[in-house]
N, C-alpha and C positions, 0 to 999 in steps of 0.2 A: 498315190501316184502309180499307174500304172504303162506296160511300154516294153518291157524287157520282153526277147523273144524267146520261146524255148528253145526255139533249136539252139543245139549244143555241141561243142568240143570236146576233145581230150587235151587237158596240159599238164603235163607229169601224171602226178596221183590223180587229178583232178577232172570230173568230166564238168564242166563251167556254160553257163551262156557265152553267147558268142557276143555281146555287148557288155561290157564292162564299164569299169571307169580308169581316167589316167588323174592321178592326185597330183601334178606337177604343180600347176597353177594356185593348190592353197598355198604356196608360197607368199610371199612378199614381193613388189616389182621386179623384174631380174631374175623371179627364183630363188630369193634371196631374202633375209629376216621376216619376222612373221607376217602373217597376212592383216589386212587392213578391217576385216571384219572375223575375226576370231569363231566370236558365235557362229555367223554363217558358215563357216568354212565345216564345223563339228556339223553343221545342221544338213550341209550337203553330202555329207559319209554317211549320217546315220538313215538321211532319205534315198541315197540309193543302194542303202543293203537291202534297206523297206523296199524295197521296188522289186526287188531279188537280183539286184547286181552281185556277183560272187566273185568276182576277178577285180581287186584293186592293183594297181601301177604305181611304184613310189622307187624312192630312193636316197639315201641318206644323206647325198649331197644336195638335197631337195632343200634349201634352206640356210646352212644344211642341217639337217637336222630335225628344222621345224615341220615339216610334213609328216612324216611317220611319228614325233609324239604327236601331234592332231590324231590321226590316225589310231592310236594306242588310248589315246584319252575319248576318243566319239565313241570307237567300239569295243573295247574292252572288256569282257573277253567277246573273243571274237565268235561268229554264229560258226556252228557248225556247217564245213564243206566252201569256208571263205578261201578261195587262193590270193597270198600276197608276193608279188611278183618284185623283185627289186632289180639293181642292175648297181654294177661296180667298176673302177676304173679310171672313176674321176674324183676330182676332190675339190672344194672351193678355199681361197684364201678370204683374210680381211677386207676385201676389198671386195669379192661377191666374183671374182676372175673363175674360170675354170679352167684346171690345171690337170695334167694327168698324175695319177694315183695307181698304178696297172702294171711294178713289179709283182711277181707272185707273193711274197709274205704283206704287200698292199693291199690285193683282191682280197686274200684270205681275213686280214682286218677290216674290209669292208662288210663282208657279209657280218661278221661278226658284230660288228656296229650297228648294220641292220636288224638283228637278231637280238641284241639287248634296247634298243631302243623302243621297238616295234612289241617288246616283249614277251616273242615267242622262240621255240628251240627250234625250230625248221622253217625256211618259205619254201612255198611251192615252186618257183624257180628263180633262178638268179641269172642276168644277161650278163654276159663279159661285152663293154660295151667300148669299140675300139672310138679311138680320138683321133684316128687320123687313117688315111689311106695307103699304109702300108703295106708291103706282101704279106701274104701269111708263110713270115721264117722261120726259122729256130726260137725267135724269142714269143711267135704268137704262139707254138706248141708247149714253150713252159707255163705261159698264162691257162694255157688248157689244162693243162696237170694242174695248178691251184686250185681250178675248178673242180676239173674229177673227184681231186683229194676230198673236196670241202661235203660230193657229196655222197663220197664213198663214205664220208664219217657222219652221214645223215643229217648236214647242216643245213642241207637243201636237197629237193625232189629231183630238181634236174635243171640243167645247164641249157642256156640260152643265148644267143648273140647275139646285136647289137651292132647299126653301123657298118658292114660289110660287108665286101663283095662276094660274089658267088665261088671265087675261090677262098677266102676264107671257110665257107659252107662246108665245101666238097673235102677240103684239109680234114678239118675239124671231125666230120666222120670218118675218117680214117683210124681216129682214137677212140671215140667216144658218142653216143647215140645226144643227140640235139631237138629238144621239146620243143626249142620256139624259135623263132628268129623275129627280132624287131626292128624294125627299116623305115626311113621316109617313104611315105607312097602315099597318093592322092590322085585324083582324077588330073591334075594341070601337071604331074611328076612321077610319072613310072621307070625312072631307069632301076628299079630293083623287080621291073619283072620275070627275068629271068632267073632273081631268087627265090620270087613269090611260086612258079611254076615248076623249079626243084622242092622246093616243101610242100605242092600237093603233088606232087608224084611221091614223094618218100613220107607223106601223112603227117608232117610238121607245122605245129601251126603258124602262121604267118599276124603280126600284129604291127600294123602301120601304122608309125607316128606322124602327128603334126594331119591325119587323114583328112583335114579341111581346109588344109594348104598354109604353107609360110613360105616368106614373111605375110604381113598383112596385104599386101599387093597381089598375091595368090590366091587370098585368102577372098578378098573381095570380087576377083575374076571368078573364082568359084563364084560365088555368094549372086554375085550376077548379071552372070550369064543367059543370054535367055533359051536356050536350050534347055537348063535344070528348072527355069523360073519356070517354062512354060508345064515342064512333067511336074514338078511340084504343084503348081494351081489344081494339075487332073488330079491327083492325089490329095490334095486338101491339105498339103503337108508346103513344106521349107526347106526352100535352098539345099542347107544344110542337111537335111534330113534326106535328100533326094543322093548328095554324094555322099552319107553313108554306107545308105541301102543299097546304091550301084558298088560300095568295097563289098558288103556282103552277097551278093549276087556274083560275083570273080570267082568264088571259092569256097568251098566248105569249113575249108581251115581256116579262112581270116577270123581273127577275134578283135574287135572293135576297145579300146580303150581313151574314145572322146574325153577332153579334162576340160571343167568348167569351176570355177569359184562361184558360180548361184542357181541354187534350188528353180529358177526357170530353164534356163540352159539346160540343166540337168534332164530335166521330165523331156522337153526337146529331141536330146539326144535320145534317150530311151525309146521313144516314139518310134525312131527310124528302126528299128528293128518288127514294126505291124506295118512296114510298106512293102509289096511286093511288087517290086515293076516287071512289067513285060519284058520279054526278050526284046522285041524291037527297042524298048526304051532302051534299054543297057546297050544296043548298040548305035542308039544314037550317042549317047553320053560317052563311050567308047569312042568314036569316029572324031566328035566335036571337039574329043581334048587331042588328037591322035597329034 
């Protein structure tokens, strides 16, 4: 399988492709109990390390649980120069709900969790990943000191955020230098781009979730549209492959973390990082969603 682009980023220690993977989806329906095809799901990690993906996306409410051991049991030990990226703050009950988890001594057992499951001594960064649209007050600067703490004591590379507005952003370096931020954004849903264009002026990488749109009704308007259908046919490529290529064409800093449960999807995604569209296309595809 081949697909993945060189070009590259910085994330903490890590200088990474800019196409990754997002492991949510080995989950179970919901995100929730194990996945439905086991084998494939092992089969899909180990094919896109083979591919030279080095940024995996997880998190221990994934499950919860069940995705990072997949993850621990496909690749074990892990290749050298893998970044594993997790995020904290939430938690799942019996019933598969998500709940917040996001007192400080919570965060600080999340990574931790992550860290014995996943079974290494450090990830390369951890998102504090907010549940809701709050200010950033008094209680989102002690959630930052959890953070700090965890990586002042080398538990992680560096501190990431999740879910938040552009003042959350601007707070947050006020204490503490910020490796990633991770946000909804998709060609049909930019309101985080005024965070995406603070993190390439201050060199922060930017990783957009859900970058192929949700719910599934976003997801299909992408999918098609005849604007990406028509530049995908010129490209010989999909849909899908057309609104990845135009996230990586926005910015140097975006790093791509596509999640798929099957080894075709997978090579798919990877693909979209040998498309290089024109500047007129990018502002077609720009305008069309505007």
């Amino acid at each position: 399988m081949t697909g993945v682009d060189a070009d590259r980023y910085q994330l903490a220690d890590r200088n990474i492709s800019r196409i990754g993977y997002g492991a949510m989806q080995l989950a179970g329906d919901g995100v929730f109990g194990p996945p439905r095809d086991p084998d494939e799901a092992l089969a899909v990690l180990r094919a896109a390390v083979e591919a030279g993906v080095d940024h995996i996306d997880t998190a221990q409410f994934y499950g919860p649980g069940v995705v990072n051991v997949l993850i621990r049991e496909a690749l074990y030990p892990y290749p050298d120069g893998l970044a594993l990226v997790s995020k904290v703050a939430a938690r799942r009950d019996d019933s598969g709900a998500v709940l917040p988890y996001d007192e400080p001594h919570q965060l600080r057992a999340g990574i931790e969790d992550n860290l014995s499951t996943l079974g290494i001594e450090q990830l390369t960064a951890v998102n504090l990943r907010l549940m809701d649209s709050a200010v950033p007050d008094n209680r989102f600067v002690d959630q930052l000191g959890a953070m700090i703490q965890a990586r002042d004591e080398g538990l992680i590379a560096g501190i990431g955020l999740s879910n938040i507005s552009l003042a959350h952003l601007l707070r947050a370096l006020e204490f503490t230098e910020i490796v990633c931020v991770q946000n909804f954004f998709n060609l049909a849903d930019r309101k985080s781009l005024p965070i995406l264009h603070e993190c390439v002026a201050r060199e922060i990488a930017f990783v957009p979730f859900c970058p192929l749109g949700w719910p599934r009704l976003q997801h299909e308007q992408i999918r098609t549209d005849p604007v990406i259908t028509g530049i995908a046919q010129a490209h010989g490529g999909t849909p899908a492959q057309i609104a990845l290529a135009w996230l990586l064409a926005l910015a140097p800093n975006v790093l791509l973390i596509p999640g798929t449960s099957k080894r075709s999807h997978l090579a798919e995604n990877l693909q979209a990082g040998t498309i290089a569209l024109h500047p007129d296309q990018v502002t077609a595809l720009t305008e069309r969603f505007a």
